[in-house]
C-alpha positions in Angstrom: 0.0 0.0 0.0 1.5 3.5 -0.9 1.9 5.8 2.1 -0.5 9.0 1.8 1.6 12.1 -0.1 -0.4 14.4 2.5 -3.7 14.6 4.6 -5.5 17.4 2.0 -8.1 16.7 -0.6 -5.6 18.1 -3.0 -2.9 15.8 -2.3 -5.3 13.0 -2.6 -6.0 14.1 -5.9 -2.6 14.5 -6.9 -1.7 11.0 -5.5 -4.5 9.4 -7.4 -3.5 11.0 -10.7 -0.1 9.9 -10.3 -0.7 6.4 -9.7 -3.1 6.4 -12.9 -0.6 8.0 -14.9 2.4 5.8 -13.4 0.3 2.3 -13.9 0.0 3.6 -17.8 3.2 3.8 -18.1 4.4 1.0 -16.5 2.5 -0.9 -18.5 4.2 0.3 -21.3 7.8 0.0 -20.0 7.0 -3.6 -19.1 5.8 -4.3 -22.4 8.8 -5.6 -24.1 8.8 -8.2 -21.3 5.5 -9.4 -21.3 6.0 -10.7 -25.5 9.2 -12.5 -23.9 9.4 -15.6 -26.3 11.8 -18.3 -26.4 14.5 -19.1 -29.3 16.9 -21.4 -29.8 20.1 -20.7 -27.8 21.0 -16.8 -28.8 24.0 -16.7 -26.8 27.1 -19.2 -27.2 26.4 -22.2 -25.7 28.6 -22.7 -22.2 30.4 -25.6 -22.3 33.0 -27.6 -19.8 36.2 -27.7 -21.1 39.7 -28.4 -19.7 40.5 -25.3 -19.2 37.3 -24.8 -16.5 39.7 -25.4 -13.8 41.0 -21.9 -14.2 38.0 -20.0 -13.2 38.1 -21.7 -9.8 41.9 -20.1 -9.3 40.4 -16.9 -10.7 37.7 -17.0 -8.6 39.6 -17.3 -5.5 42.0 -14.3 -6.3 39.1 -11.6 -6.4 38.5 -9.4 -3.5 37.0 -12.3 -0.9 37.3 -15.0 -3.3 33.5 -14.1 -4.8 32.4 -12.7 -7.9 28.7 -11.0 -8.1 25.7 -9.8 -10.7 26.4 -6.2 -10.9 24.5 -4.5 -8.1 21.9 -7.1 -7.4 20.9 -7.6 -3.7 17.9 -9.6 -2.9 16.5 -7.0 -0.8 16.3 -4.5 -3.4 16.0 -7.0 -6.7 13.8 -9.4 -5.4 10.3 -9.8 -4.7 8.9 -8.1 -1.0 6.4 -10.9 -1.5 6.3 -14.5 -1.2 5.5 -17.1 -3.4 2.5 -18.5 -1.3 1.5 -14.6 -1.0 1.4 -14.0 -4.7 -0.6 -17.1 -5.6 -3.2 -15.8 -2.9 -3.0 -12.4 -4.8 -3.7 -13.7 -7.6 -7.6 -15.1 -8.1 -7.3 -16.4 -11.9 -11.1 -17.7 -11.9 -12.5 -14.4 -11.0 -10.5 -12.6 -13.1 -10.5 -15.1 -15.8 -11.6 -13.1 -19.1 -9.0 -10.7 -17.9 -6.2 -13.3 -17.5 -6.7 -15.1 -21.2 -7.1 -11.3 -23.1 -3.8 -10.3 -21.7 -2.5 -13.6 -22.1 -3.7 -14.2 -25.8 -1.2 -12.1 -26.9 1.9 -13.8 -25.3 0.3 -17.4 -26.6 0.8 -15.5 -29.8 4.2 -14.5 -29.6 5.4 -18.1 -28.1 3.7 -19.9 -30.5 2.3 -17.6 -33.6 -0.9 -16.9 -34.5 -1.6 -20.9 -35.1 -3.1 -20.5 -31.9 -5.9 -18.3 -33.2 -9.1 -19.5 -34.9 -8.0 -18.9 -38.5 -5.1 -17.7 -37.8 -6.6 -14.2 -37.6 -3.8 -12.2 -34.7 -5.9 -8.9 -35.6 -8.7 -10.4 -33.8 -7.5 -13.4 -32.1 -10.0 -16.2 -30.7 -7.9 -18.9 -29.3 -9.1 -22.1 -30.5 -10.5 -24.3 -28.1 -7.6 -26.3 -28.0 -5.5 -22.9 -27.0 -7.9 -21.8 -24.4 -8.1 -25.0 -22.3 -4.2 -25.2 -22.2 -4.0 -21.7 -21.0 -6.5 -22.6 -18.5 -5.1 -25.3 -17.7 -1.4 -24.1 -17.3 -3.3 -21.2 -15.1 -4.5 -24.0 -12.8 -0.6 -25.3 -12.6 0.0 -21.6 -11.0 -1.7 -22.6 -8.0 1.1 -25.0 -7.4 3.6 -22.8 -6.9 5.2 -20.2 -9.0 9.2 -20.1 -8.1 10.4 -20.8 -11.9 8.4 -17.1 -13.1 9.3 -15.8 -10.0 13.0 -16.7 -9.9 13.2 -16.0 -13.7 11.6 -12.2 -13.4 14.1 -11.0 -10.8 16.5 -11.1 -13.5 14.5 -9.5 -16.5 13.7 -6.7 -14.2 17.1 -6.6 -12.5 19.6 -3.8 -14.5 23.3 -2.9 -13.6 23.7 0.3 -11.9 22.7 3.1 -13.8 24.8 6.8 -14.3 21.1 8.3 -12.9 17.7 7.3 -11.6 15.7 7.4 -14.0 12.5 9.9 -13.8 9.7 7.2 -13.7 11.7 5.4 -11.0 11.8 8.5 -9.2 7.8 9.1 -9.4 7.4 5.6 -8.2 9.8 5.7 -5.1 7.6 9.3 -4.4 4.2 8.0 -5.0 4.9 4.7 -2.8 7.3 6.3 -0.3 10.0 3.9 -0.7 12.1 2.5 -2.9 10.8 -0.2 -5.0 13.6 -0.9 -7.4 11.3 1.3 -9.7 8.6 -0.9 -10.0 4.9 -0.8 -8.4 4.7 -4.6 -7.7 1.3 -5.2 -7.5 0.6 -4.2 -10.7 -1.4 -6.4 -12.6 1.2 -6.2 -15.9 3.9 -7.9 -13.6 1.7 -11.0 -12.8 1.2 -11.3 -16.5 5.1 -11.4 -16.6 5.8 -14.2 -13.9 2.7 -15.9 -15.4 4.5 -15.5 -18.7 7.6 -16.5 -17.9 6.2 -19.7 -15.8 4.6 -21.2 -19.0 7.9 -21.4 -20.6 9.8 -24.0 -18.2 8.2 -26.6 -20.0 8.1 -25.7 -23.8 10.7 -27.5 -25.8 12.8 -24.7 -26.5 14.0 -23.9 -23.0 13.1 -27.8 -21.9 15.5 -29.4 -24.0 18.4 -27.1 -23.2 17.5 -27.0 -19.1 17.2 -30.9 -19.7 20.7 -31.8 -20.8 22.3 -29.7 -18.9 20.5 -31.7 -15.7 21.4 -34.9 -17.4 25.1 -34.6 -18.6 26.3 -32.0 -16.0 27.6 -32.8 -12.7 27.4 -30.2 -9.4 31.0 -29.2 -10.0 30.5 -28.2 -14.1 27.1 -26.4 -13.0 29.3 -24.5 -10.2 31.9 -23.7 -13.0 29.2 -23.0 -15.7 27.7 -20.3 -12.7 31.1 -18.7 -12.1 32.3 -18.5 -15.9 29.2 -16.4 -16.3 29.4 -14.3 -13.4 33.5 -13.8 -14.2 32.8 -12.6 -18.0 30.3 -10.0 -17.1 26.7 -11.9 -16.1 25.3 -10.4 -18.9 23.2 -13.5 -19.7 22.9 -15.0 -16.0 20.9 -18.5 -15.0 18.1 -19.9 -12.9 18.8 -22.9 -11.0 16.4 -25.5 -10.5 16.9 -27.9 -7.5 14.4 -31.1 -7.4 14.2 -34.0 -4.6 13.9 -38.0 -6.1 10.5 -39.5 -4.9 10.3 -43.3 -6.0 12.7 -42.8 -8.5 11.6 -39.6 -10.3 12.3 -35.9 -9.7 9.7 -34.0 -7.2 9.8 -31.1 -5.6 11.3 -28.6 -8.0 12.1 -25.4 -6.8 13.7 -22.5 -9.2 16.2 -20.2 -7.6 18.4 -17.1 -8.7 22.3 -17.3 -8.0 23.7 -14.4 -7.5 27.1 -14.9 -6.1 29.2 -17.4 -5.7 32.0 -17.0 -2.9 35.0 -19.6 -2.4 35.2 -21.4 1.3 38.3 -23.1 1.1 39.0 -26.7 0.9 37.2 -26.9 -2.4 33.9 -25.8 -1.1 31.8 -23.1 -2.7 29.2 -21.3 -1.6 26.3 -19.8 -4.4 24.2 -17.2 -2.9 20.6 -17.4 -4.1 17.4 -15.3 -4.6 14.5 -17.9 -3.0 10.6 -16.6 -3.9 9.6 -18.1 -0.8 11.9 -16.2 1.8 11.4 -12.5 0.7 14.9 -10.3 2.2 14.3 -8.6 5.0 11.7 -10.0 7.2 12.0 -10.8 10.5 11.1 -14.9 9.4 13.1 -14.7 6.4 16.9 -16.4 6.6 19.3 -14.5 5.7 22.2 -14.9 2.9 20.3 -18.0 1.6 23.1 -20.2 -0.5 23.6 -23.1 -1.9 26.9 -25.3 -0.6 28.9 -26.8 -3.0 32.3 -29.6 -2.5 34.1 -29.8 -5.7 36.8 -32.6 -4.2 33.1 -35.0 -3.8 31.3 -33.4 -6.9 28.0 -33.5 -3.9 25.9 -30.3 -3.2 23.0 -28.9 -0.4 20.6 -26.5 -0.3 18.5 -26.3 3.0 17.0 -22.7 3.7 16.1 -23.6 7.2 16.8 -25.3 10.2 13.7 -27.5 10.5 12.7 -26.9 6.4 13.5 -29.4 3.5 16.7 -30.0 2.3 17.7 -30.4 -1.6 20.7 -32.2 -2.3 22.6 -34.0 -4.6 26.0 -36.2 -6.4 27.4 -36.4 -9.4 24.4 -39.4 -10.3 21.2 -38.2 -8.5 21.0 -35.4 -11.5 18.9 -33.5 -9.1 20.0 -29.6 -10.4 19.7 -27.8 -13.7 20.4 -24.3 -15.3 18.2 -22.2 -17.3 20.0 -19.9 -18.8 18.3 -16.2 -19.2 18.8 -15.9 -23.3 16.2 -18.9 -23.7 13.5 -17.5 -22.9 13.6 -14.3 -25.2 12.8 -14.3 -28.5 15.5 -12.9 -30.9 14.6 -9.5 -31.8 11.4 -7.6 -31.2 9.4 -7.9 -34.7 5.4 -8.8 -35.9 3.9 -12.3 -34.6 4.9 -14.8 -36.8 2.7 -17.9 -38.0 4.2 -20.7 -35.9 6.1 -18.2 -32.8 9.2 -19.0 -31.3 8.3 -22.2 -29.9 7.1 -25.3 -30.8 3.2 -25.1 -30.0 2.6 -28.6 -27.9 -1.6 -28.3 -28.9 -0.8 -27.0 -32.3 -2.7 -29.4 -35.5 0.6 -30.8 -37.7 1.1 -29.0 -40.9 2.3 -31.6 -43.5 3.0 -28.7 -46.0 5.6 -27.3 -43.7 9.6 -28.2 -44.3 10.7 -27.8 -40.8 7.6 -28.9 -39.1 8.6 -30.2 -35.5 7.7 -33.7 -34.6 4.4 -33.7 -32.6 4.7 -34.6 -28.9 2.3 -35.7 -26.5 2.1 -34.3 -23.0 0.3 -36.0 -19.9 0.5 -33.6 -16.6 -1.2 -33.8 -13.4 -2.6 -30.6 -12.7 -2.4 -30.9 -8.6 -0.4 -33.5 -6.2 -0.1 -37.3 -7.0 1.8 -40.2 -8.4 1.4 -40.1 -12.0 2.6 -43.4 -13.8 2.1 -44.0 -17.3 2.9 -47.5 -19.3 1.5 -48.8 -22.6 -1.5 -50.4 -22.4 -1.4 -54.3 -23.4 -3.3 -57.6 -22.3 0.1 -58.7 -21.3 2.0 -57.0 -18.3 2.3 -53.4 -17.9 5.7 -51.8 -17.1 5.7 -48.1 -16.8 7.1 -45.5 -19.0 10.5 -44.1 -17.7 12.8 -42.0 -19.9 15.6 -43.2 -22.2 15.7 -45.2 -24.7 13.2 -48.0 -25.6 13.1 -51.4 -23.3 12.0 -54.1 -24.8 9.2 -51.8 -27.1 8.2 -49.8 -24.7 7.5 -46.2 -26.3 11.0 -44.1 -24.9 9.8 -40.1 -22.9 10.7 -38.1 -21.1 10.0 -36.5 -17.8 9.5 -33.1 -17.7 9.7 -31.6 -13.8 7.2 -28.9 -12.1 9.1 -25.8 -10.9 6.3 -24.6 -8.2 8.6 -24.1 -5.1 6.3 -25.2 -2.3 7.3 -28.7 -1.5 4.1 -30.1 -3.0 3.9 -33.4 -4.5 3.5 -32.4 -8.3 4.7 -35.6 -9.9 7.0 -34.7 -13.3 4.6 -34.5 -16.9 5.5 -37.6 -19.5 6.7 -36.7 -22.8 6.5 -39.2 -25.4 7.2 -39.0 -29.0 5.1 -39.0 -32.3 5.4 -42.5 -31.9 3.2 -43.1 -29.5 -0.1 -41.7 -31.9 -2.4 -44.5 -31.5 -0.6 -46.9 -28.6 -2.6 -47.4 -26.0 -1.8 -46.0 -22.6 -2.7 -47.0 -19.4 -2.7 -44.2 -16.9 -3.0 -44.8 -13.1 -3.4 -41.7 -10.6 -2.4 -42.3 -6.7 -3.3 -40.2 -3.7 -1.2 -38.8 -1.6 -1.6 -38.1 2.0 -0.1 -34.8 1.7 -1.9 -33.6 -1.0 -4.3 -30.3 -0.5 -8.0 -30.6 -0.6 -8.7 -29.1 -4.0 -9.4 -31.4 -7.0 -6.7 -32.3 -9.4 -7.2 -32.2 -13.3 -5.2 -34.2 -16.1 -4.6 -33.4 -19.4 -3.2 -35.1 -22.3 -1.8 -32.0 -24.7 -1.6 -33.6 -28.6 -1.4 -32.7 -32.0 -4.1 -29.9 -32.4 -6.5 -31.3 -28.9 -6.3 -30.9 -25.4 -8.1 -33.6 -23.7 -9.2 -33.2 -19.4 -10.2 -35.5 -16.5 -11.0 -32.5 -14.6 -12.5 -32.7 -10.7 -10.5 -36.1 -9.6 -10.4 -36.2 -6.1 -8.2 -39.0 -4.3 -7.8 -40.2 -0.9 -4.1 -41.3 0.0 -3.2 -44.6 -1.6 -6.7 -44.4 -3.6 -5.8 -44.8 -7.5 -7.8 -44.3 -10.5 -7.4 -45.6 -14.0 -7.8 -44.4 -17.2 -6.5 -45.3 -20.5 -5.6 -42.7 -23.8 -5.4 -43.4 -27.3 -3.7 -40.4 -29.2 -4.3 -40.4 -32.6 -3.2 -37.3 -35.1 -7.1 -36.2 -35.3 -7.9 -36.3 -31.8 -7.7 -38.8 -28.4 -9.9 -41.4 -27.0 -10.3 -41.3 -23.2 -11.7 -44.3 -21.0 -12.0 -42.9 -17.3 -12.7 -46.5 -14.9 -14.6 -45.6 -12.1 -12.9 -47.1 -8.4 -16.3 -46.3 -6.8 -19.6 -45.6 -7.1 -19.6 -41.7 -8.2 -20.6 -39.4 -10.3 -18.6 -39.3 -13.5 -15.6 -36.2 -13.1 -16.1 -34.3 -15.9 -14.3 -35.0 -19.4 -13.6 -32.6 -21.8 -12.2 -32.2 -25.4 -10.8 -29.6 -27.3 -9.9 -28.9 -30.5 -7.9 -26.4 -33.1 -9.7 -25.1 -36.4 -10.3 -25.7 -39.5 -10.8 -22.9 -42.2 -12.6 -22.9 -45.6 -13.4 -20.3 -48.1 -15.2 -19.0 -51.0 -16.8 -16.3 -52.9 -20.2 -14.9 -53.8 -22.0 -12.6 -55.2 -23.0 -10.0 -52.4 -24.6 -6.8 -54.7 -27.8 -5.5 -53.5 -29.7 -2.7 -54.7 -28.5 -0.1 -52.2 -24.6 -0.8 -52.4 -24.7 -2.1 -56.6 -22.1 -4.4 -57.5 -20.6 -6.5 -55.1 -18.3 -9.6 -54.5 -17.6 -11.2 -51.1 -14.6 -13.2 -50.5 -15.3 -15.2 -47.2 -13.3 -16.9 -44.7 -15.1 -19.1 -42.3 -13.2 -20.9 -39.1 -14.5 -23.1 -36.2 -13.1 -24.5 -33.1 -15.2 -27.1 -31.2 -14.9 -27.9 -27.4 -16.7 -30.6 -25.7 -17.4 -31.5 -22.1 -18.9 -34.4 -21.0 -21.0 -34.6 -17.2 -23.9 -35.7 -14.7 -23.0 -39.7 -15.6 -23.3 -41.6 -12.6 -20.8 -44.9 -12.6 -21.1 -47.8 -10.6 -17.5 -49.3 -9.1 -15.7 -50.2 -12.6 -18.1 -48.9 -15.0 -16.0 -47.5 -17.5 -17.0 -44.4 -19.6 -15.5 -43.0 -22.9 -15.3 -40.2 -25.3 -13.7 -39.7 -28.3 -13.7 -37.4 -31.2 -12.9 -38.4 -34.9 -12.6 -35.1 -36.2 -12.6 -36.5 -40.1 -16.2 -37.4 -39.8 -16.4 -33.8 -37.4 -18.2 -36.4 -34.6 -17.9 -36.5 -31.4 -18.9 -40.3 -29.5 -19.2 -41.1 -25.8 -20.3 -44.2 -24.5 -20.5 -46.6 -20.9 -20.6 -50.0 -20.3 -23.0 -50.3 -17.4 -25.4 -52.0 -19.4 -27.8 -50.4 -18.5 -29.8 -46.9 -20.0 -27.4 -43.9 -18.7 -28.1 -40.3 -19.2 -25.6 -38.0 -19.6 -25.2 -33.6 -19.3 -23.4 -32.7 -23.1 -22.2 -29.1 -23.2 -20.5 -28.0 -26.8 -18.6 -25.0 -27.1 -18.7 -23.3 -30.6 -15.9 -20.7 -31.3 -16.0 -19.1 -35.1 -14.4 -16.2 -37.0 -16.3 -15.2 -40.6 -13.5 -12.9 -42.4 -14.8 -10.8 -45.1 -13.1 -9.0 -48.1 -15.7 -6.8 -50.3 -15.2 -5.3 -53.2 -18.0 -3.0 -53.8 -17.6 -1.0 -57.4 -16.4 -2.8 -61.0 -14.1 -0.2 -62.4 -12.9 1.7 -59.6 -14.0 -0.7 -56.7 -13.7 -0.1 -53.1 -12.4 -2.9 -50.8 -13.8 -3.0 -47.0 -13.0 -5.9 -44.6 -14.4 -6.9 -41.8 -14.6 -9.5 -39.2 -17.2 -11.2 -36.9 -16.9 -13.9 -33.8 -18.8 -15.7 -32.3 -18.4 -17.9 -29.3 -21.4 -19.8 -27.4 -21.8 -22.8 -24.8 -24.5 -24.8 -25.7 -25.4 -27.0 -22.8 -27.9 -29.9 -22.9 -29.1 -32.2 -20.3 -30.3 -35.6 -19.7 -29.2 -37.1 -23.0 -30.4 -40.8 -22.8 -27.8 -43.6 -23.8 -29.5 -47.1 -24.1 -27.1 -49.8 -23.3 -24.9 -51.2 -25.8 -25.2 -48.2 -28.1 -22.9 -45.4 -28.5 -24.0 -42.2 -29.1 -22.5 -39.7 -31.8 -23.2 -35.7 -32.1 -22.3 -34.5 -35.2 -20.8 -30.8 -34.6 -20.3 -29.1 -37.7 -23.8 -28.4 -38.2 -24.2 -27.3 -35.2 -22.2 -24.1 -35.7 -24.6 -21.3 -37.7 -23.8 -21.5 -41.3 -23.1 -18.2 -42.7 -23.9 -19.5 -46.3 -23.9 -16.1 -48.2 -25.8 -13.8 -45.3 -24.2 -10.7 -45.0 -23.4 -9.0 -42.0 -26.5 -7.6 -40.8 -27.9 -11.0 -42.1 -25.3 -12.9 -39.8 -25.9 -10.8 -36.6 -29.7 -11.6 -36.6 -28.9 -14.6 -36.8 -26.6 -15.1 -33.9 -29.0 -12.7 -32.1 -32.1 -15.3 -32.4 -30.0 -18.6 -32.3 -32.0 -21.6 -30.6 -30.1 -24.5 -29.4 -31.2 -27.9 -31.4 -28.7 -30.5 -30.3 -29.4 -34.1 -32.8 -28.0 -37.0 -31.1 -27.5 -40.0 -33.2 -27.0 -43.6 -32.2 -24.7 -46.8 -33.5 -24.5 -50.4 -31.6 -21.6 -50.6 -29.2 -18.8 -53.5 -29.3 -17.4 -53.7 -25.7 -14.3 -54.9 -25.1 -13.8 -56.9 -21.4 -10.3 -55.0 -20.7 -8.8 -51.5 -21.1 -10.2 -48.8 -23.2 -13.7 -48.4 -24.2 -12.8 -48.5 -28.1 -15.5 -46.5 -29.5 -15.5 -46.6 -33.3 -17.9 -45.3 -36.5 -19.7 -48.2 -37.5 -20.0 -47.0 -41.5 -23.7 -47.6 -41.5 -26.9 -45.3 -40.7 -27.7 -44.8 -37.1 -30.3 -47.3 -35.6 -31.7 -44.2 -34.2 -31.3 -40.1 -33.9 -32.9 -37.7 -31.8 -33.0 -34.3 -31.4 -32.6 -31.9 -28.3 -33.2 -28.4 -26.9 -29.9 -27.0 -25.1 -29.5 -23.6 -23.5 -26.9 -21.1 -24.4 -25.0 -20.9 -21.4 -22.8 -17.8 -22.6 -22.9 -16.1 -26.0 -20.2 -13.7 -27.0 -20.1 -11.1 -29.9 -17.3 -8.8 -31.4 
């Protein structure tokens, strides 16, 4: 809270002003960081080489045997709140249309405007597949934020400057302290740590952080941090530091070294920056390092007395470095198709020479074991990365960086070769896991797909099986109780056509319309109650643009279907033969249709067909079009096939090839409608 400039109505006034005019332009002097986009490695790679030796001697000659970033002190540079504080701060659900408008734009310049419905950045609808990530990865916040946190200390830290500049001065007046000329609580710098958070697990900055954890021991990461502090920390690291729980890494924290200071006897101490102990409080410690031994390649990191302790050998590869340069994009310039990362929900583009090899992502969005194997009729062994065991599908783990000692398990990563293998997914409590439901996604080519609301006792597991296929998943959620189902949900990218008609009426003469028409399709799935090993499914072949779900209780089943429509009609007239005028335009739309008690009889499997169930814009014009959205009405046909059930694993629900034995049509509700 800023301290009152004085105790007159005119002060007041004054102080109000400024603060206005200060958050303006804040937000525009933190611009630049919050399009930070990731590139392949800008700066020269560091390396380990014989000669690495050296900067241990040179090290220890220095004024007390430590070299420093320029000017940085944790009680100035870093945050005067805590990690815990700024995910209470920060209410994402209530402020949720806020959070995806500011946060559409940085999807854009990580991963181009692919992540727009047609592709359209002027007036970008994320497809549905784009949105549920976000929201998604939003969710992940409430984990713990240490890898933005730890990362924007050092995009907001600068070496000393000849002069303070003016706007740092109005801020240190208006708030009545020094601030390291920046008003905190601003809502721009939560976009920035929010920003900066989503990168730690994008290929990009993965890869790089990866090897380093895999091929570096503690020794060559102490050398890599002083051969960057020596030549002039101008492209300085985060430090990630991870505990092993049952074999895989846990825990992950994000720090910022700032120093590192020789002890003698080949021990090393690196001073570091940790979001959850802001300096200077009277419960904070203080100098908070990291110890290193070079002569047993081991090091520790334990912040308090009575806290958790990180540590680590030359074999636990238990610490990484992120190094600042890989998470900016290389020069400031338009959005780009495809971004500066690899887009993990993105559709494959067979037209494209460098296209990147699609990958498949399964997180647990809250605490748990996550274990993941290849689903056969024979035995199961889980997934563990490295290279394949005898068939299994090789991944990769890719760690959480929350920072509160919360039992996050690692996200698998497996390669395009898993498209259409079976996998078996088992979820375990654990008993010191927070009340609130977890969620888990599987991220593919162009789909997101959520078992959203799981809630687990400790030691309770649930099962579930995916099938990843290029045009969309198949998920089988096995109930281990009698419950209501958790809900399922699907979402999708676009898909754009065009054509041209004649438009020419008789008060605007000739005209021709050329017309772009794009669609997105989300689906959630609900209200299903499941017996103890019922299994459920849903699926979506997005050739036939269907959408099946399914049980095997045997029984009649209703289900709660709610379809989310998201559409961008792109106009270019010409108006005029000779001498014509061109106008463009460009409408959304985006609506929740939401219908209940849709009956299932058993051994069928129901299909909606969701093309048609976006408004057709034909040849309408605009007024034409904006009627139409205004008096939409919900009709929702169902259609129906026979089901083949399988006794094990997933719920296989495929197209027949024949009519339906039955269709019938329903009346939904729009739940939201939006316009532009």
């Amino acid at each position: 809270m800023a301290h009152p400039l004085g105790n007159t109505l005119g002060a007041k006034l004054w102080r109000s002003v400024a603060i206005a005019a200060l958050s303006t332009f804040l937000s525009m002097q933190l611009s630049p960081y919050l399009a930070q986009a990731a590139s392949p490695v800008r700066s020269a790679p560091f390396r380990i080489d014989g000669h690495s030796q050296d900067l241990l001697a040179q090290l220890e000659q220095l004024p007390n045997g430590s070299v420093a970033l320029p000017n940085f002190d944790p009680a100035v540079n870093g945050f005067q709140f805590s990690n815990q504080e700024l995910i209470q701060a920060i209410d994402h659900n209530r402020n949720a249309q806020a959070w995806e408008a500011v946060l559409t734009e940085q999807l854009q310049q990580l991963f181009g405007t692919q992540v727009c419905v047609g592709g359209n950045s002027a007036h970008c609808v994320l497809t549905a597949a784009a949105q549920n990530w976000l929201q998604t990865q939003l969710g992940r916040m409430d984990q713990g934020l240490s890898e933005g946190m730890a990362a924007a200390v050092l995009d907001l830290w600068k070496p000393a400057q000849p002069r303070i500049l003016w706007w740092q001065r109005l801020v240190n007046l208006v708030l009545g302290r020094t601030v390291f000329g920046l008003a905190r609580t601003l809502f721009e710098l939560q976009t920035l740590i929010a920003n900066l958070f989503l990168m730690q697990g994008v290929n990009e900055v993965f890869q790089q952080t990866e090897t380093v954890r895999n091929t570096f021991t503690p020794t060559q990461i102490l050398l890599s941090l002083v051969r960057v502090l020596i030549s002039g920390a101008n492209d300085p690291f985060t430090l990630g530091v991870y505990r092993l729980l049952d074999g895989a890494l846990a825990d992950g924290h994000a720090l910022t070294p700032y120093r590192v200071e020789a002890q003698g006897n080949g021990k090393y101490w690196v001073y570091v920056y940790d979001s959850n102990y802001p300096a200077g409080r009277p419960t904070s410690p203080t100098d908070l390092h990291m110890e290193f031994d070079t002569q047993a390649d081991t090091w520790t990191y334990q912040p308090t007395a009575n806290g958790p302790a990180f540590g680590g050998d030359a074999q636990s590869k238990t610490l990484d470095l992120t190094q600042r340069s890989w998470r900016q994009p290389p020069s400031e310039g338009d959005i780009t198709a495809t971004g500066s990362f690899t887009c993990p929900f993105c559709g494959l583009e067979p037209a494209a020479e460098t296209a990147p090899d699609p990958t498949l992502d399964i997180t647990l969005v809250g605490e748990g074991r996550l274990t993941v194997a290849p689903y056969t009729e024979s035995t199961i062994a889980p997934l563990l990365p490295g290279p394949a065991l005898n068939g299994q599908t090789p991944g990769t783990w890719v760690p959480f960086k929350g920072g509160l000692n919360r039992a996050v398990p690692a996200s698998y990563r497996l390669p395009a070769a898993s498209l259409g293998q079976p996998l078996q997914v088992t979820i375990t409590g654990v008993a010191t896991a927070r009340r609130s439901p977890a969620t888990l996604q599987l991220t593919g080519p162009g789909y997101t797909a959520n078992v959203e609301d799981l809630r687990l006792t400790p030691n309770q597991s649930l099962t579930l099986y995916l099938v990843p296929h290029p045009t969309g998943p198949e998920i089988t959620f096995v109930a281990s109780q009698a419950a209501a189902i958790p809900r399922l949900t699907l979402n999708l990218g676009d898909t754009t056509s065009a054509y041209s008609f004649n438009s020419s009426t008789p008060e605007t003469g000739f005209s021709i319309t050329d017309r772009r028409v794009s669609k997105s399709s989300g689906f959630e799935l609900s209200d299903l109650q499941l017996t103890a090993g019922q299994r459920v499914a849903l699926t979506a072949h997005d050739n036939l643009k269907r959408l099946y779900f399914a049980d095997d209780d045997g029984t009649n089943s209703q289900y709660t279907l709610t379809a989310k429509n998201r559409m961008v009609i792109q106009d270019r007239l010409q108006i005029g033969q000779r001498q014509p005028d061109i106008i463009n335009y460009t409408l959304t739309y985006d609506e929740e249709m939401r219908v209940g008690g849709i009956e299932v009889e058993a051994q069928s499997q129901a299909f909606f067909d969701y093309d048609p169930a976006f408004i057709d814009p034909a040849e309408q014009s605009r007024q034409q079009l904006l009627a139409a959205f205004e008096q939409r009405n919900v009709p929702i046909a169902i259609a129906y096939e026979p089901l083949i059930v399988s006794d094990t694993g997933p719920l296989r629900l495929l197209p027949s090839g024949k009519n339906p034995t039955d269709r019938r049509v329903f009346q939904g509700a729009l739940r939201n409608r939006d316009e532009l």
